[in-house]
CHARMM internal coordinates of N, CA and C (Angstrom, degrees):
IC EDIT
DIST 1 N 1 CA 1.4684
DIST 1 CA 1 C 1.5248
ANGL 1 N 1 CA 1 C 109.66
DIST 1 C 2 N 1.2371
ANGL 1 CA 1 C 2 N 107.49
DIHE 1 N 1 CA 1 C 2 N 97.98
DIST 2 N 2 CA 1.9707
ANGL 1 C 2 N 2 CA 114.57
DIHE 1 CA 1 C 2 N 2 CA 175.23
DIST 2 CA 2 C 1.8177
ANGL 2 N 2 CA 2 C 105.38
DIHE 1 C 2 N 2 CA 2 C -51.14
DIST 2 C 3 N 1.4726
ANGL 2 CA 2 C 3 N 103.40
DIHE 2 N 2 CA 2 C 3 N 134.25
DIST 3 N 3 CA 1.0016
ANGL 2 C 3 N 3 CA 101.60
DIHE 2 CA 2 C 3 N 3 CA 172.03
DIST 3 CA 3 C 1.9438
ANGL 3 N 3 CA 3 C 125.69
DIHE 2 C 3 N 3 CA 3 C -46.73
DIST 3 C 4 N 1.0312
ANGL 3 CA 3 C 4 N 119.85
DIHE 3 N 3 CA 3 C 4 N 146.48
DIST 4 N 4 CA 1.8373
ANGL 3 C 4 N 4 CA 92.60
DIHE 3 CA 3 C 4 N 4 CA 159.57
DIST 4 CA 4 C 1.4922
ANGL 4 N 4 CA 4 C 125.81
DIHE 3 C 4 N 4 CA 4 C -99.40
DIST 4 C 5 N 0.9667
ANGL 4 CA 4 C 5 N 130.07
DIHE 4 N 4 CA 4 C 5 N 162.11
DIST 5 N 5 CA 1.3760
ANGL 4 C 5 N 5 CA 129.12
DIHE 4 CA 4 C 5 N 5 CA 173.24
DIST 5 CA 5 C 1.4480
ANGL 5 N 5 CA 5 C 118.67
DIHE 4 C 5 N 5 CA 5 C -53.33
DIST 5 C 6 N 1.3219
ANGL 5 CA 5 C 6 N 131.08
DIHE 5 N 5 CA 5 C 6 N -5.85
DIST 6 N 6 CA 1.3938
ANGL 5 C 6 N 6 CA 128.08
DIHE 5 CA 5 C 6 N 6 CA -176.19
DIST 6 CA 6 C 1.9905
ANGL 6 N 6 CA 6 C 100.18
DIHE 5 C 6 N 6 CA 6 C -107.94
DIST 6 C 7 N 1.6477
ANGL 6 CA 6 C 7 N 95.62
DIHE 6 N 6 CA 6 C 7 N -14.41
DIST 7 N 7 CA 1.4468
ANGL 6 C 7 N 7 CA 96.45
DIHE 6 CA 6 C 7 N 7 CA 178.67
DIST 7 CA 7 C 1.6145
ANGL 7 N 7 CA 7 C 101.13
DIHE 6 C 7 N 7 CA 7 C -88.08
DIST 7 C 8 N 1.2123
ANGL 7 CA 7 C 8 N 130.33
DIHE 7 N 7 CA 7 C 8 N -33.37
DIST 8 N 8 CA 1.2221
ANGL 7 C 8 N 8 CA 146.37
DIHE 7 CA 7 C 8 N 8 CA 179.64
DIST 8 CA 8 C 1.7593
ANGL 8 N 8 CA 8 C 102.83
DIHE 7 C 8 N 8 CA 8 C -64.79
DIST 8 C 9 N 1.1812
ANGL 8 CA 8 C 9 N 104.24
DIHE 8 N 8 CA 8 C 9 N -80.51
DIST 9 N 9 CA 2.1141
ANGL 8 C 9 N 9 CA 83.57
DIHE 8 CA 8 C 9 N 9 CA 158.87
DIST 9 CA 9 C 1.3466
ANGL 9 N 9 CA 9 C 137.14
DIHE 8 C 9 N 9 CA 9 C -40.34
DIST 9 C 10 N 1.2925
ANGL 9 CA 9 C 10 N 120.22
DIHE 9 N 9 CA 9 C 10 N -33.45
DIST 10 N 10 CA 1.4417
ANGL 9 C 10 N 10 CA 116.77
DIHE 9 CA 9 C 10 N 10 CA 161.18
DIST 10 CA 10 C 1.3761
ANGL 10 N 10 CA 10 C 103.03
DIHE 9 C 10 N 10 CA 10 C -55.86
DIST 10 C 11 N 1.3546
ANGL 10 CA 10 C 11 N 116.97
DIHE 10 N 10 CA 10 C 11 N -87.56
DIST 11 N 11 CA 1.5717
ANGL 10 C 11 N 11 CA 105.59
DIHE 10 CA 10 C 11 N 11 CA 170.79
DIST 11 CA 11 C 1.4687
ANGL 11 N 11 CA 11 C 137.01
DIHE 10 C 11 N 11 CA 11 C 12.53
DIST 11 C 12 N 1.4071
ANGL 11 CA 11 C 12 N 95.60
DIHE 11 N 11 CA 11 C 12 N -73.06
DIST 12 N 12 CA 1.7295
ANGL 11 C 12 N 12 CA 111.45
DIHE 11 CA 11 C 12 N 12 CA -167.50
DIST 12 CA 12 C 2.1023
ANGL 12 N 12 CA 12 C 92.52
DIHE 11 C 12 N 12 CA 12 C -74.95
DIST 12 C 13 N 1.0218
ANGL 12 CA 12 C 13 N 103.18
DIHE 12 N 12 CA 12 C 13 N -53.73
DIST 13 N 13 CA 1.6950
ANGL 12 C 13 N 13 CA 114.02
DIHE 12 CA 12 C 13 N 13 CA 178.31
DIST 13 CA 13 C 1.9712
ANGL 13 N 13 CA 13 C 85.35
DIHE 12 C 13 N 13 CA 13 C -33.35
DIST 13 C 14 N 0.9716
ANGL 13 CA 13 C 14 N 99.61
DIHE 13 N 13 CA 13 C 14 N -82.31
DIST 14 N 14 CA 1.5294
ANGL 13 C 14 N 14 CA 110.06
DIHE 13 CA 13 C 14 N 14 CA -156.92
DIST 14 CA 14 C 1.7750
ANGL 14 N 14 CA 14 C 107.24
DIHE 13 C 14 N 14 CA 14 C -60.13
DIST 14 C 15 N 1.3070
ANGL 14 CA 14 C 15 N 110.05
DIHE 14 N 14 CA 14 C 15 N -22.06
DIST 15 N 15 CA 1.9339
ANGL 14 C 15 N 15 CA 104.56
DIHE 14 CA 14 C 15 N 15 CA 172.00
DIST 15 CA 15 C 1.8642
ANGL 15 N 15 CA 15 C 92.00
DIHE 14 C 15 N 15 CA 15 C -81.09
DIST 15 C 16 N 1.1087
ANGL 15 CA 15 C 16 N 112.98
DIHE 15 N 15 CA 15 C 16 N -28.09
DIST 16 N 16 CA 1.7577
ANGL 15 C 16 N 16 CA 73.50
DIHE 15 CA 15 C 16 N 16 CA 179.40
DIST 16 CA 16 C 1.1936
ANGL 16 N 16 CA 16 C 100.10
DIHE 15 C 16 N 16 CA 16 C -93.76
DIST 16 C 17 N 1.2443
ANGL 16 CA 16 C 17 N 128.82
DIHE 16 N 16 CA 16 C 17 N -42.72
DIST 17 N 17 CA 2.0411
ANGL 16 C 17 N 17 CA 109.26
DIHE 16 CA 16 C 17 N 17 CA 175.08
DIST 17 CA 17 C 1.6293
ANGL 17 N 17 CA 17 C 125.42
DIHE 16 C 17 N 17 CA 17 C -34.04
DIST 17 C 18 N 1.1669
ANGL 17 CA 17 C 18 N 102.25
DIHE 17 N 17 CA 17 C 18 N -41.43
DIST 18 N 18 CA 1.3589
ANGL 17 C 18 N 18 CA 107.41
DIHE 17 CA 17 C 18 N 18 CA 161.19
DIST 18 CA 18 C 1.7471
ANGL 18 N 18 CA 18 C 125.21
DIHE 17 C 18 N 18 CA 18 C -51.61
DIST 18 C 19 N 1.8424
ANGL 18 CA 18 C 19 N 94.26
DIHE 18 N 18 CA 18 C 19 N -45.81
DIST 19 N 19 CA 1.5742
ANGL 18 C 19 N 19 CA 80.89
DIHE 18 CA 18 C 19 N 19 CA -158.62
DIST 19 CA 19 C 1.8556
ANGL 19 N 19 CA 19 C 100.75
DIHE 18 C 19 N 19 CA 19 C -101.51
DIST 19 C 20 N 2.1382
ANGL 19 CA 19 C 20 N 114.09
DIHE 19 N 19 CA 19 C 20 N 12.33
DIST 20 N 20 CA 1.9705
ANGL 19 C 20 N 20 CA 103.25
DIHE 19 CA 19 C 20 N 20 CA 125.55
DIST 20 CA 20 C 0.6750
ANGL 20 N 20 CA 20 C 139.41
DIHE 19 C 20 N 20 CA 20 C -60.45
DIST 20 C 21 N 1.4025
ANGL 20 CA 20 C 21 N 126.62
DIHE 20 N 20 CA 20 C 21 N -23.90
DIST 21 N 21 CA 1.5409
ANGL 20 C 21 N 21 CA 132.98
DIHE 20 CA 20 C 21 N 21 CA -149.38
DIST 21 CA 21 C 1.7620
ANGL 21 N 21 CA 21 C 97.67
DIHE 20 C 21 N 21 CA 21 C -108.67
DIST 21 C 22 N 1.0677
ANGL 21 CA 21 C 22 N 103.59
DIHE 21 N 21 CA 21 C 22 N -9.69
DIST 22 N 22 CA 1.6707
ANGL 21 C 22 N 22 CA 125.12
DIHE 21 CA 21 C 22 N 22 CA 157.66
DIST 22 CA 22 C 1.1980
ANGL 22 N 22 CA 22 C 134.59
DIHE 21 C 22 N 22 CA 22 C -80.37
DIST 22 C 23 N 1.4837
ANGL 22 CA 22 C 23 N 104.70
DIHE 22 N 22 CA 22 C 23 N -36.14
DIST 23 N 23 CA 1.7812
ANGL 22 C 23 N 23 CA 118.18
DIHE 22 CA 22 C 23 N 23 CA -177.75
DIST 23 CA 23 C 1.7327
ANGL 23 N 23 CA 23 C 86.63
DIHE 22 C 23 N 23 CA 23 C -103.79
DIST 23 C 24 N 1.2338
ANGL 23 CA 23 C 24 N 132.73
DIHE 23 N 23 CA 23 C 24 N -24.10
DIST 24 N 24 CA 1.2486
ANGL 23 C 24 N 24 CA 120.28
DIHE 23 CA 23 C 24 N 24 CA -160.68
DIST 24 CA 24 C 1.7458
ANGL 24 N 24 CA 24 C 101.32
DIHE 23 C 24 N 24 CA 24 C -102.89
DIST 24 C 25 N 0.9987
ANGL 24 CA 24 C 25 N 126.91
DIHE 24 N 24 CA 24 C 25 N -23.12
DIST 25 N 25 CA 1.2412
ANGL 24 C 25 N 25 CA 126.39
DIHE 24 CA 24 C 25 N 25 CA 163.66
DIST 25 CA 25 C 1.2576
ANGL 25 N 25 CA 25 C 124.94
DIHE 24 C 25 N 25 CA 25 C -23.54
DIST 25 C 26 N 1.4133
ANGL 25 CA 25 C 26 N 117.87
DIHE 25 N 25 CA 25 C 26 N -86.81
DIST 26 N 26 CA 1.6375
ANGL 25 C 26 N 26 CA 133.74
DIHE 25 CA 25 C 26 N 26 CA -164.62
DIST 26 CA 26 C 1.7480
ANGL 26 N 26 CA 26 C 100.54
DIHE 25 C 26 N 26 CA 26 C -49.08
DIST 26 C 27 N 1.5013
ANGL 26 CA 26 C 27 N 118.13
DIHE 26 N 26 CA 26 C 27 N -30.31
DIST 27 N 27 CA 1.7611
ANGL 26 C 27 N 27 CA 126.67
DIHE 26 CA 26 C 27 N 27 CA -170.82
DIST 27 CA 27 C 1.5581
ANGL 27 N 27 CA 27 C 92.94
DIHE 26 C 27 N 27 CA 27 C -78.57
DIST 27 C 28 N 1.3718
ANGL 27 CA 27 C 28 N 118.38
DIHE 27 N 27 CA 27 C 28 N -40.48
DIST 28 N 28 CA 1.6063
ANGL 27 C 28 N 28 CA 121.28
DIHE 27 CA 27 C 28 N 28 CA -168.77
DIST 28 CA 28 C 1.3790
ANGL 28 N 28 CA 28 C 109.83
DIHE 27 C 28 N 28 CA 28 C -74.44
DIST 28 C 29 N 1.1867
ANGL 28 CA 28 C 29 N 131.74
DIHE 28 N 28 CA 28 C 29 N -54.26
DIST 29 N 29 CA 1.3360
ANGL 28 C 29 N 29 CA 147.50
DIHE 28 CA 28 C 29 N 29 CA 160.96
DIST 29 CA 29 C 1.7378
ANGL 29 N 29 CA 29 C 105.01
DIHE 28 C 29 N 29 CA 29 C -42.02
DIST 29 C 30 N 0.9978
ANGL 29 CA 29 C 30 N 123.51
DIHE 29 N 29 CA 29 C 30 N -51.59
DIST 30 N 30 CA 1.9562
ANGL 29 C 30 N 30 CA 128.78
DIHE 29 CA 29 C 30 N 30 CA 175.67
DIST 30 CA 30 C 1.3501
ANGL 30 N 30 CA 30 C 89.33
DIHE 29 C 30 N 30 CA 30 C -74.50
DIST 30 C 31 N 1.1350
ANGL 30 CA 30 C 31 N 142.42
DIHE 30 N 30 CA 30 C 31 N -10.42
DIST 31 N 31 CA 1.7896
ANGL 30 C 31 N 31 CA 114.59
DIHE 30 CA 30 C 31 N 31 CA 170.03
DIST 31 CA 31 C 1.3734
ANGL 31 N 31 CA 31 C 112.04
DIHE 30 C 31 N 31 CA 31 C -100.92
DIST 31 C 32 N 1.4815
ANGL 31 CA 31 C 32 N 119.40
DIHE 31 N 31 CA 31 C 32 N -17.15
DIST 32 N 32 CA 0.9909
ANGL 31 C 32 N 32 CA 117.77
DIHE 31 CA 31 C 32 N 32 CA -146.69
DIST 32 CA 32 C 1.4958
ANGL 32 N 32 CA 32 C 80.37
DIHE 31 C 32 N 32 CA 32 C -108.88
DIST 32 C 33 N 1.1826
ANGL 32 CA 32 C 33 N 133.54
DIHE 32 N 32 CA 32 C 33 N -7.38
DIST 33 N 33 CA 1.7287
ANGL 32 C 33 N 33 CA 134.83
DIHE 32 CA 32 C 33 N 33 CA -170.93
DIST 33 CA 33 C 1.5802
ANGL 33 N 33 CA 33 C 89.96
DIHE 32 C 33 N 33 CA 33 C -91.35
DIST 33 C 34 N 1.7152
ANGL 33 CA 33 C 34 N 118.89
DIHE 33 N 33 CA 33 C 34 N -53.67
DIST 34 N 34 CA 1.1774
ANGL 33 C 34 N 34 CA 127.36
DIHE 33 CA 33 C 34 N 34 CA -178.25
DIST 34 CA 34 C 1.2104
ANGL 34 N 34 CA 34 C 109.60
DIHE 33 C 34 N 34 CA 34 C -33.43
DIST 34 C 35 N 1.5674
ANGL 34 CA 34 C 35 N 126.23
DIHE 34 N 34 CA 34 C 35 N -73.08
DIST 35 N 35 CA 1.2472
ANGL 34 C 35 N 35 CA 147.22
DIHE 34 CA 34 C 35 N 35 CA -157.91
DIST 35 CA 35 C 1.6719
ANGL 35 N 35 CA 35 C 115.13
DIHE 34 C 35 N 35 CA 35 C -72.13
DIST 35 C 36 N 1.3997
ANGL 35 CA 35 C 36 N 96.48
DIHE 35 N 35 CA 35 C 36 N -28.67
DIST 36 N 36 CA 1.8426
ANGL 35 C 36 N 36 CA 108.48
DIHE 35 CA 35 C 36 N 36 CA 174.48
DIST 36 CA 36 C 1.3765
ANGL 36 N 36 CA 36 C 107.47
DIHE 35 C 36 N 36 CA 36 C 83.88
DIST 36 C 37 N 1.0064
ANGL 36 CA 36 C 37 N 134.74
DIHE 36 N 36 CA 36 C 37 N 55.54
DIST 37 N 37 CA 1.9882
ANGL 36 C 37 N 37 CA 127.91
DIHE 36 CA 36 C 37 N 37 CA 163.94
DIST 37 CA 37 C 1.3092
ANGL 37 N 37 CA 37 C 95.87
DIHE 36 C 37 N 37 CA 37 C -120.50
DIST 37 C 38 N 1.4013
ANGL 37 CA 37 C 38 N 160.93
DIHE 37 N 37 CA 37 C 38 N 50.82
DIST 38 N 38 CA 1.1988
ANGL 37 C 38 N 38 CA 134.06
DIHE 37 CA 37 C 38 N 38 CA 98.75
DIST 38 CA 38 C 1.2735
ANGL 38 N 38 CA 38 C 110.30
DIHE 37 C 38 N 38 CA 38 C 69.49
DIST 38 C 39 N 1.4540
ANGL 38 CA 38 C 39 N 99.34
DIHE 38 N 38 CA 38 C 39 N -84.51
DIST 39 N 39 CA 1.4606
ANGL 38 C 39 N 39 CA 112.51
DIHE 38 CA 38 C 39 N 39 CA -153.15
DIST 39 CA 39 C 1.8423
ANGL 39 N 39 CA 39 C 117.15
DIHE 38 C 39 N 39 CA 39 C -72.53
DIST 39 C 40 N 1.6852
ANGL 39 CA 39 C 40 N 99.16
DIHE 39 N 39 CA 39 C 40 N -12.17
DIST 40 N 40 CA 1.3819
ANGL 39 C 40 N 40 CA 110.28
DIHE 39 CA 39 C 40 N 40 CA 167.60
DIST 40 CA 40 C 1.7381
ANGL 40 N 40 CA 40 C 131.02
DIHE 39 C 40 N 40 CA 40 C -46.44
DIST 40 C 41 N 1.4983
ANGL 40 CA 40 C 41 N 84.91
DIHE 40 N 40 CA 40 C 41 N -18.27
DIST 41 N 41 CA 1.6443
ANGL 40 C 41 N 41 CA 96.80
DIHE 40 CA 40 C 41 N 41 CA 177.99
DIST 41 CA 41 C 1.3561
ANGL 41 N 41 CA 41 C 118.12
DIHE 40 C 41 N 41 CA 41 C -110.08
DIST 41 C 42 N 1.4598
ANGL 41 CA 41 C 42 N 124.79
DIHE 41 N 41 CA 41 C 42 N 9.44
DIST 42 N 42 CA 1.0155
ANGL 41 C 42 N 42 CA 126.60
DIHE 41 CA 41 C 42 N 42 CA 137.43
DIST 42 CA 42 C 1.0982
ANGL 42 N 42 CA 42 C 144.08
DIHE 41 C 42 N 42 CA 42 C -56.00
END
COOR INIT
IC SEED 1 N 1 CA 1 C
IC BUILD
């Protein structure tokens, strides 16, 4: 089954969401240490 082009945009959509949630991490995690909820990552 060839991929389709609308599966192939999901794809690309989701490799760069991944690679904010990568660069944006370590800043999210330092605010969220700042601020004290912990439990957000539960």
């Amino acid at each position: 089954m060839p991929p389709t082009p609308h599966r192939a945009q999901c794809l690309v959509s989701l490799n760069q969401l991944r690679h904010i949630i990568a660069v944006n991490f370590p800043l999210v995690a330092f605010l969220i240490g700042i601020t004290g909820h912990p439990r957000l990552f539960i």
